[in-house]
C-alpha positions as CSV (number, residue, x, y, z in Angstrom):
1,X,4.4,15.7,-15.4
2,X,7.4,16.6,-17.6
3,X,9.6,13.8,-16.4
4,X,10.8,11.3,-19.2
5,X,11.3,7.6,-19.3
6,X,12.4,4.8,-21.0
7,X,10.2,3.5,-23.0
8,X,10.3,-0.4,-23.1
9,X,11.0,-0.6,-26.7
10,X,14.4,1.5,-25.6
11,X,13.0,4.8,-26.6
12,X,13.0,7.7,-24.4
13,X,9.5,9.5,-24.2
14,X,9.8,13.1,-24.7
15,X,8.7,15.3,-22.0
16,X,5.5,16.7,-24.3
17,X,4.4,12.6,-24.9
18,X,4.5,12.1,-20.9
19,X,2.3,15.2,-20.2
20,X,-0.5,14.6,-23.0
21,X,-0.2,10.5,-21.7
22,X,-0.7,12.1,-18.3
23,X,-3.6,14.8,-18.8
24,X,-5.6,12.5,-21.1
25,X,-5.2,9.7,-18.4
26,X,-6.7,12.4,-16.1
27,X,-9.2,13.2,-18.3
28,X,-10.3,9.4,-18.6
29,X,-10.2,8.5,-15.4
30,X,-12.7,11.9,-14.6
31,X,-15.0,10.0,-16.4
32,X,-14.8,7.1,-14.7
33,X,-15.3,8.2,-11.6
34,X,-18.4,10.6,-12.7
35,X,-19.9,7.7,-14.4
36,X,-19.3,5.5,-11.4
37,X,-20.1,7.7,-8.4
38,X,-23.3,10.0,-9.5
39,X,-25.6,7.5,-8.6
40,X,-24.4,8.7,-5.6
41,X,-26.4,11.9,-6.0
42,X,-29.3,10.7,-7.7
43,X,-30.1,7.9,-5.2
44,X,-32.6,9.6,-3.6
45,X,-34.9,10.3,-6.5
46,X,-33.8,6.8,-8.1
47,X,-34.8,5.4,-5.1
48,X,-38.5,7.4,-5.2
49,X,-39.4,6.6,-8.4
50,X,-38.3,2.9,-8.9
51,X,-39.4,2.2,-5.2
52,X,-36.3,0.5,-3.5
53,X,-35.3,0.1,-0.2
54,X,-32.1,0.9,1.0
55,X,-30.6,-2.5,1.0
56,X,-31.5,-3.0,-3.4
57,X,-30.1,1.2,-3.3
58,X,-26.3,0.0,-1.4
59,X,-26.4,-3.4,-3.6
60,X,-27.3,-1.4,-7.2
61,X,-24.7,1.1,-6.3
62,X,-22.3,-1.1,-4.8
63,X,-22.0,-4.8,-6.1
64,X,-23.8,-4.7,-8.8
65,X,-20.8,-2.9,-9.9
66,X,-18.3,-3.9,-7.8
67,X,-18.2,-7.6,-8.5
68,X,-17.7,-7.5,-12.4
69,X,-15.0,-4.5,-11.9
70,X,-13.3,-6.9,-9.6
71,X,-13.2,-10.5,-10.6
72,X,-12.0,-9.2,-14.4
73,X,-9.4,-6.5,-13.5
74,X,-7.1,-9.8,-12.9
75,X,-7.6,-11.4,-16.0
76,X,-7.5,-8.2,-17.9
77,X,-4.7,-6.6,-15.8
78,X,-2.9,-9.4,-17.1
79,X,-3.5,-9.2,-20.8
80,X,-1.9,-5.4,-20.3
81,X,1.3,-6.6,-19.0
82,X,2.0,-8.5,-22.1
83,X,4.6,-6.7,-24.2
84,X,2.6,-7.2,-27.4
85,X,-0.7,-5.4,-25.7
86,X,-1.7,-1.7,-26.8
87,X,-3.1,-0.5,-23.5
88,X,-3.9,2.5,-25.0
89,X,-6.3,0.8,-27.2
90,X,-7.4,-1.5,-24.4
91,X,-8.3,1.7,-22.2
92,X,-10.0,3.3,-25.4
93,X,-12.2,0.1,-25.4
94,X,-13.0,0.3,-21.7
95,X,-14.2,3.7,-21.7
96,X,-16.5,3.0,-25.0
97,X,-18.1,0.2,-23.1
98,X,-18.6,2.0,-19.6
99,X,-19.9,5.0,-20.8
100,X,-22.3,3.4,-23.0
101,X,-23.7,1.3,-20.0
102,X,-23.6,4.6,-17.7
103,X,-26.0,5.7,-20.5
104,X,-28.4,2.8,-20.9
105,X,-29.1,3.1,-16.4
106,X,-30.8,6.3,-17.7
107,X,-33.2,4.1,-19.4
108,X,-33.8,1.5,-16.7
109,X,-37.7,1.3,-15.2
110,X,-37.2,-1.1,-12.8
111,X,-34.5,-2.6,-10.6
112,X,-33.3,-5.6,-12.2
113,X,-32.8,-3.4,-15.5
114,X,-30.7,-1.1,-13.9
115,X,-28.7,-3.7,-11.9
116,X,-28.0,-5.1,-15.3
117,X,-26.6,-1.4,-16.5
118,X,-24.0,-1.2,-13.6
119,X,-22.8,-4.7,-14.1
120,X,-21.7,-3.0,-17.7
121,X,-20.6,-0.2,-16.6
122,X,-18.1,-2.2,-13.8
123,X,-17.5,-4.2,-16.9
124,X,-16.1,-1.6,-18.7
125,X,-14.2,0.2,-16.1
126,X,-12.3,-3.1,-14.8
127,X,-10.5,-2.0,-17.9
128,X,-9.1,1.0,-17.0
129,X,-6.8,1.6,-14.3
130,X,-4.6,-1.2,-14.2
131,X,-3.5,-0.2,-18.0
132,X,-3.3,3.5,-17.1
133,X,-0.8,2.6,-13.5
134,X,1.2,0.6,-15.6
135,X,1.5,3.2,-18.6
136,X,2.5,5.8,-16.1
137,X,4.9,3.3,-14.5
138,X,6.6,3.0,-18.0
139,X,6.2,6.8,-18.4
140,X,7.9,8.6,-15.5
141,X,10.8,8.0,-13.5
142,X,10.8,5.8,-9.8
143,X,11.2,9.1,-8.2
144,X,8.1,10.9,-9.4
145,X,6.0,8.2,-9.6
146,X,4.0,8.7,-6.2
147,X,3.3,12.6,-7.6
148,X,2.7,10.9,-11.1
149,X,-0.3,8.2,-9.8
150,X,-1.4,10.7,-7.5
151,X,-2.0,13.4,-10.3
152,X,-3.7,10.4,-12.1
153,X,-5.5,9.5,-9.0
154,X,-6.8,13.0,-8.9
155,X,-9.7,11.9,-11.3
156,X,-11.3,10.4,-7.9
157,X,-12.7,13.1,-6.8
158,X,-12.9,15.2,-9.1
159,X,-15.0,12.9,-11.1
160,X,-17.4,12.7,-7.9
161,X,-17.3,16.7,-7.5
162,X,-18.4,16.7,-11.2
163,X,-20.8,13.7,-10.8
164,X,-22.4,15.7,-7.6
165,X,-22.8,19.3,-9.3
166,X,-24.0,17.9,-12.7
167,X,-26.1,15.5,-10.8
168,X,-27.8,17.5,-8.6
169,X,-28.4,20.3,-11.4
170,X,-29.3,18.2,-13.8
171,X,-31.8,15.8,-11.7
172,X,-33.5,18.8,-10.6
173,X,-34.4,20.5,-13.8
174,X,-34.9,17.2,-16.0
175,X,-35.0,14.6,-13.8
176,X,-32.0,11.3,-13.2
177,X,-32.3,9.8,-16.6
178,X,-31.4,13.0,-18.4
179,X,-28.5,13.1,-15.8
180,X,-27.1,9.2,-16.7
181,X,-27.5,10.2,-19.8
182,X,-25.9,13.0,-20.0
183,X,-22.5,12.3,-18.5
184,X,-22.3,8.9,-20.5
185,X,-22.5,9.7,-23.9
186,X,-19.2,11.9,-24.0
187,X,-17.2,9.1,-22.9
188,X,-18.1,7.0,-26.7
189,X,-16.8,10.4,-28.2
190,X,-13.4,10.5,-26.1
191,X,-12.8,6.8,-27.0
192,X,-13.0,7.4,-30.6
193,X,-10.2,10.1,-29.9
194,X,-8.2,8.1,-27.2
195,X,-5.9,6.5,-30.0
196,X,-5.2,9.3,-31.6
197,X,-3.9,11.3,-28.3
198,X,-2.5,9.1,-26.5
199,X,1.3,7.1,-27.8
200,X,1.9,3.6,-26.2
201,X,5.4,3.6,-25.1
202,X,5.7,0.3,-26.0
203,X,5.5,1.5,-29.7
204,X,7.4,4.8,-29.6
205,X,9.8,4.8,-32.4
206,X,9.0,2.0,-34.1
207,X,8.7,2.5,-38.1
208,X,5.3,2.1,-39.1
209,X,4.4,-1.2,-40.0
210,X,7.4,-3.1,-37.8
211,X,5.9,-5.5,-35.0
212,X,5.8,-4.9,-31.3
213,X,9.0,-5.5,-29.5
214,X,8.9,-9.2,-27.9
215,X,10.3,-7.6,-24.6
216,X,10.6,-10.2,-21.7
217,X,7.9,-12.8,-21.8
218,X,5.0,-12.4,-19.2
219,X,5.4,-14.4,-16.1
220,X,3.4,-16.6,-15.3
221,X,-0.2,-15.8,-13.4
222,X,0.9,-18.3,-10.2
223,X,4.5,-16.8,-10.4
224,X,3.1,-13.0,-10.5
225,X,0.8,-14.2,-7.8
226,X,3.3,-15.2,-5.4
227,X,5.6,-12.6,-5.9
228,X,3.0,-10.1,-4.6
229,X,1.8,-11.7,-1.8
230,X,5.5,-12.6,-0.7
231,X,5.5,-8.9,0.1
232,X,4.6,-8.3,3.7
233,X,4.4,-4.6,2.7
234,X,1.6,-5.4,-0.2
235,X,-0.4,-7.4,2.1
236,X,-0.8,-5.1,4.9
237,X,-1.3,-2.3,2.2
238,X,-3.6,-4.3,0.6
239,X,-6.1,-4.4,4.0
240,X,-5.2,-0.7,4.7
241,X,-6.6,0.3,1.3
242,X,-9.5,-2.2,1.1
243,X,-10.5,-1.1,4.3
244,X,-10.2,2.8,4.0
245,X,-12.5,1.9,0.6
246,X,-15.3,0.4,2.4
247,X,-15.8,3.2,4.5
248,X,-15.0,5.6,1.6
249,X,-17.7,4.1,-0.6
250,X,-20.3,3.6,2.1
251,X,-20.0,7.4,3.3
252,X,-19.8,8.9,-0.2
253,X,-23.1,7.8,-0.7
254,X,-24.7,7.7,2.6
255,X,-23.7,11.3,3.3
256,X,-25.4,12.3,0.1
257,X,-28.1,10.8,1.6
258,X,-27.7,12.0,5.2
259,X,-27.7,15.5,4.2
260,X,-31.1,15.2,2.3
261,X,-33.1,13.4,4.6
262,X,-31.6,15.3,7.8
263,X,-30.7,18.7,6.4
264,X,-33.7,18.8,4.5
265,X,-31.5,20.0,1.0
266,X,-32.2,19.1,-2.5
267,X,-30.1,17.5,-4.9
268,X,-28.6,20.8,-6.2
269,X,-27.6,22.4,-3.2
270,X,-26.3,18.8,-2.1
271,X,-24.0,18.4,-5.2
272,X,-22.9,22.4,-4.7
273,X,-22.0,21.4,-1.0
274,X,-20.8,17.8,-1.7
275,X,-19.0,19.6,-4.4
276,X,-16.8,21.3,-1.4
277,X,-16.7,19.2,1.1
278,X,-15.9,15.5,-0.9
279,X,-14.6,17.3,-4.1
280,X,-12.0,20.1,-3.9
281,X,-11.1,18.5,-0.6
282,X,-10.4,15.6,-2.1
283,X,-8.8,16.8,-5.4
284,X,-6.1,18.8,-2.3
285,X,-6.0,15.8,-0.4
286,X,-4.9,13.2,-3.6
287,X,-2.4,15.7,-4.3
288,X,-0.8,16.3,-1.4
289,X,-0.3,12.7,-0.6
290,X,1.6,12.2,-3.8
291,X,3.5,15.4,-3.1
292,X,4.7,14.2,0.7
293,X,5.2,10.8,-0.5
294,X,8.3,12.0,-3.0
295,X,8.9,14.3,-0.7
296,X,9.7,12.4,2.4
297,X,10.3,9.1,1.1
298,X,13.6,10.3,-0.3
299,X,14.5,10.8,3.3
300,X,13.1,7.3,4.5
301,X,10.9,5.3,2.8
302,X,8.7,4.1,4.7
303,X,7.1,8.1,5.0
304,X,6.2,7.3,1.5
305,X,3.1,6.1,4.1
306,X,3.5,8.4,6.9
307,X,0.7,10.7,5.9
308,X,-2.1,8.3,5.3
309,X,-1.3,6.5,8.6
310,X,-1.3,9.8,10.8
311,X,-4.0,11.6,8.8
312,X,-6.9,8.4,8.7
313,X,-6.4,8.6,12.8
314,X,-6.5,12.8,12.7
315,X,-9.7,12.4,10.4
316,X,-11.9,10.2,12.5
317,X,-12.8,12.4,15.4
318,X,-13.4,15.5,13.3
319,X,-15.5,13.1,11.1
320,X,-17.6,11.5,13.7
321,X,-18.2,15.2,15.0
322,X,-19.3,16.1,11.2
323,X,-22.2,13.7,11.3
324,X,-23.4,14.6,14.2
325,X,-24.1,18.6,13.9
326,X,-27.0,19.8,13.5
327,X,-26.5,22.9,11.4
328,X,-25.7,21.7,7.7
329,X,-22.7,24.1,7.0
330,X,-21.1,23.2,10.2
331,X,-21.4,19.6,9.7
332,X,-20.0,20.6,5.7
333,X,-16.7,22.1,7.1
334,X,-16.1,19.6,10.0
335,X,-16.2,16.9,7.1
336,X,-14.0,19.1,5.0
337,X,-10.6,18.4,6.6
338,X,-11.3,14.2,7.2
339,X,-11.9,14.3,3.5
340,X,-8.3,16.0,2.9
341,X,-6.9,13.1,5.3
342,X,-8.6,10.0,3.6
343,X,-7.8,10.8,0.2
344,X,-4.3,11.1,0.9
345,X,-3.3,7.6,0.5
346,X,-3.8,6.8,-3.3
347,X,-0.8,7.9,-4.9
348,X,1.6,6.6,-1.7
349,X,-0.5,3.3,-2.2
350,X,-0.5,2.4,-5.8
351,X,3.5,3.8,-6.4
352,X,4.2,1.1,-3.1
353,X,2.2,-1.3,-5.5
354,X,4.4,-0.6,-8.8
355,X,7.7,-0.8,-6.5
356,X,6.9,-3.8,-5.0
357,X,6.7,-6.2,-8.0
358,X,8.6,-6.3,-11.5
359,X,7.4,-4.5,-13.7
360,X,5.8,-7.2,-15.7
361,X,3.5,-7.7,-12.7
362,X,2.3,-4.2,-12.0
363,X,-0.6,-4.6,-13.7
364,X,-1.9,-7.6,-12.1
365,X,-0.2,-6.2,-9.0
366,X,-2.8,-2.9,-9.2
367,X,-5.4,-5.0,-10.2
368,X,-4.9,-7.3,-6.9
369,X,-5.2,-4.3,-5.3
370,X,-8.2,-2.7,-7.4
371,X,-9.5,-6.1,-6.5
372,X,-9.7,-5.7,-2.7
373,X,-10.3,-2.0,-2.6
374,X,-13.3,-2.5,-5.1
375,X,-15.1,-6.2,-4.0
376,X,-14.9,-5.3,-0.2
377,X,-15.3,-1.3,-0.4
378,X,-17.6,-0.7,-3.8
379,X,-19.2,-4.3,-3.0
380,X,-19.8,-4.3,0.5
381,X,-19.3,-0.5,1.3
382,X,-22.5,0.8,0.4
383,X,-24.9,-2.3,0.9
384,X,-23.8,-3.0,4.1
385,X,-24.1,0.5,5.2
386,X,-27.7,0.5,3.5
387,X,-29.0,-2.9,5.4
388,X,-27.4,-1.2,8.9
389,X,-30.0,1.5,7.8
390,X,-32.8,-0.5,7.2
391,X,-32.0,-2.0,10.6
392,X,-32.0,0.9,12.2
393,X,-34.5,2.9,10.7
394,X,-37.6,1.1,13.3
395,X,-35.7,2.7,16.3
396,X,-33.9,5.8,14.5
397,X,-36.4,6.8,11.2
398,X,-34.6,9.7,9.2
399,X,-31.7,10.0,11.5
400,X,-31.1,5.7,11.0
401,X,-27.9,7.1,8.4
402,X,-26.2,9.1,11.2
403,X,-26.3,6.2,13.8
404,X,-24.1,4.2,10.9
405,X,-22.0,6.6,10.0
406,X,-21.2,7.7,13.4
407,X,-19.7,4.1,13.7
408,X,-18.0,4.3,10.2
409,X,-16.3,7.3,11.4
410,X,-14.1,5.4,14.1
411,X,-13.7,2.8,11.8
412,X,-11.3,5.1,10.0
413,X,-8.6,4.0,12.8
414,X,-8.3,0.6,11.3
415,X,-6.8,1.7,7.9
416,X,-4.5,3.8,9.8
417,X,-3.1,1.2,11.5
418,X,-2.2,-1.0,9.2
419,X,-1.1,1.9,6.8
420,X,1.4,2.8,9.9
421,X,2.5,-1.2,9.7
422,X,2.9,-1.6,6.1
423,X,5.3,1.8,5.9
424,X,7.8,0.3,8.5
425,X,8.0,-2.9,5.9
426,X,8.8,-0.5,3.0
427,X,13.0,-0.1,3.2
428,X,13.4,-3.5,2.9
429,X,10.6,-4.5,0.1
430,X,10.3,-1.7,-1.9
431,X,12.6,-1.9,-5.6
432,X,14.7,1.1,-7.1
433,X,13.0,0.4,-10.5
């Protein structure tokens, strides 16, 4: 991450400013993810001792999030795209906010108190990544910037192989409050800090005390809005990644819960396993989609997308085989390498995103984006997975989570498709700057 820019206020960032902005963006986003995903792990007992079914489990991990995090990234998104906004401060804020809430579901005793704590804690995040695509946007050069959103991106699942093992440890030795709670309260520290890390490259070398720089004035919400969906390219990458999050969201958590009721495991060797097979694979996976997106899109664009199209149709037979063994550390490596495939396509997605538009726009741009991938894959992703369940669970008891996520495996061909369409669009819509 030791590429320079130009900052907006005509300033070049030094190559040191670019990689603290980078690793404390990393560092940030961890937490979101860890906050956001290790209900994931502590569903189970969550579920036990607050007595829900699994349609109020999907809809208090899912929408009761998802919703909030959506429907004010836009607005918010927006706010950081004005020149005069401090996004650092703005993502300081955020993180205060969802990391106090991920705290407070540690104190919930029944469900409509904790659907009340996730609706903060999606408050909070809708905050965060926006700000932090279009800081690295401003940060790196065009070249880099699949490699640069992709190292960001990296916080995805890591944060969820750090929300599994801490999870699972924790819950078992004192219990899913002390877990919540545990993992929340860092994230108020940090954002007293954040500040005083992390430089705004809006601001960089201005003398203390002068104003902002006006820069160019924001465009106008209906103006941004058209210019992204004039894109062919955004659109069919906006299905592609909306899709391939609803059947990320719904298996992260229902394979959690697939491998405790039918493997018969506990939380901790769960999250030790889950650890493996959805985190380290993942962590891979994220980077080597920003890797062969740089790579190969300097040959043609449109393999900026090549990977994510050909490796979401690889993935879904080896996934679909993954549920269905019946040995737990077979079924742990045959999900290993799907997990490699699917997470390929966030740092090829999001650069697509911040080359599509002007850069006044990338904010509401990744927010559009954020907005899809987070209403239809957080919102629906695990609810409708757990009311399938429910469904099922008269004809196909414990093993009701297979049947579903047998189906969710094939699904995995529709995100590839559309990936493979949007990456022939890319020479003619994507911009240089």
């Amino acid at each position: 991450m030791a590429v320079s820019a130009q900052g907006t206020g005509g300033i070049p960032a030094t190559a040191s400013s670019t990689r603290v902005l980078m690793w404390t963006l990393l560092v940030v986003y961890i937490l979101n993810f860890l906050d956001r995903q290790i209900v994931n792990i502590l569903a189970e007992p969550i579920k036990a001792e607050l007595g829900l079914s699994d349609t109020q489990l999907g809809l208090m991990a899912g929408p009761a999030f998802a919703v909030f995090y959506a429907v004010l990234g836009i607005p918010i998104a927006r706010y950081a795209d004005k020149a005069s906004t401090n996004r650092v401060t703005l993502i300081s804020i955020s993180l205060a906010v969802w990391s106090a809430m991920t705290a407070l579901c540690g104190l919930a005793q029944n469900f409509t108190q904790m659907l009340l704590a996730r609706i903060g804690v999606g408050i909070g995040e809708a905050g965060c990544t926006p700000a932090a695509h279009s800081l690295i946007s401003d940060s790196v050069a065009p070249e880099k910037r699949a490699s640069a959103i992709a190292f960001y991106g990296m916080g995805v699942p890591i944060g969820t192989l750090l929300g599994l093992v801490i999870g699972g440890i924790v819950n078992d030795i004192w219990g899913w409050r002390a877990a919540l709670m545990l993992v929340g309260l860092p994230g108020v520290l940090l954002a007293c800090l954040l500040p005083f890390i992390m430089r705004e490259p809006r601001r960089i070398g201005l003398v203390k005390g002068e104003a902002a720089p006006a820069g160019p004035p924001p465009i106008p919400a209906k103006e941004a809005m058209r210019e992204i969906f004039a894109s062919r390219a955004y659109v069919l990458l906006l299905i592609a990644a909306s899709v391939a999050a609803f059947l990320s969201y719904g298996k992260g958590l229902w394979t959690i819960s697939l491998f405790i009721r039918s493997h018969g495991m506990s939380t901790t060797e769960v999250g030790i396993i889950g650890a493996v097979a959805l985190g380290l694979s993942g962590v891979f996976g994220t980077w080597l989609g920003g890797w062969a997106a740089d790579r190969f899109g300097q040959v043609n664009k449109r393999h900026i997308l090549t990977l994510p199209a050909i490796g979401m149709a690889v993935a879904a037979p080896i996934q679909f085989l993954g549920y269905g063994a019946p040995i737990w550390w077979v079924a742990g490596l045959l999900i290993l390498v799907p997990t490699i495939l699917n997470a390929a396509y966030y740092g090829p997605t999001y650069a697509c995103v911040q080359g599509l538009v002007r850069k006044e726009a990338r904010a509401v741009a990744a927010s559009v984006m954020l907005f899809g991938q987070n209403l239809i894959g957080l919102g629906l992703g695990p609810l409708v997975f757990g009311l399938l369940s429910d469904q099922l669970m008269p004809f196909a008891g414990t093993e009701s989570v297979r049947w579903v996520l047998f189906g969710a495996a094939w699904l995995g061909l529709v995100p590839a498709f559309f990936f493979w369409r949007a990456s022939l669009r890319l020479q003619g819509d994507l911009k240089t700057g």
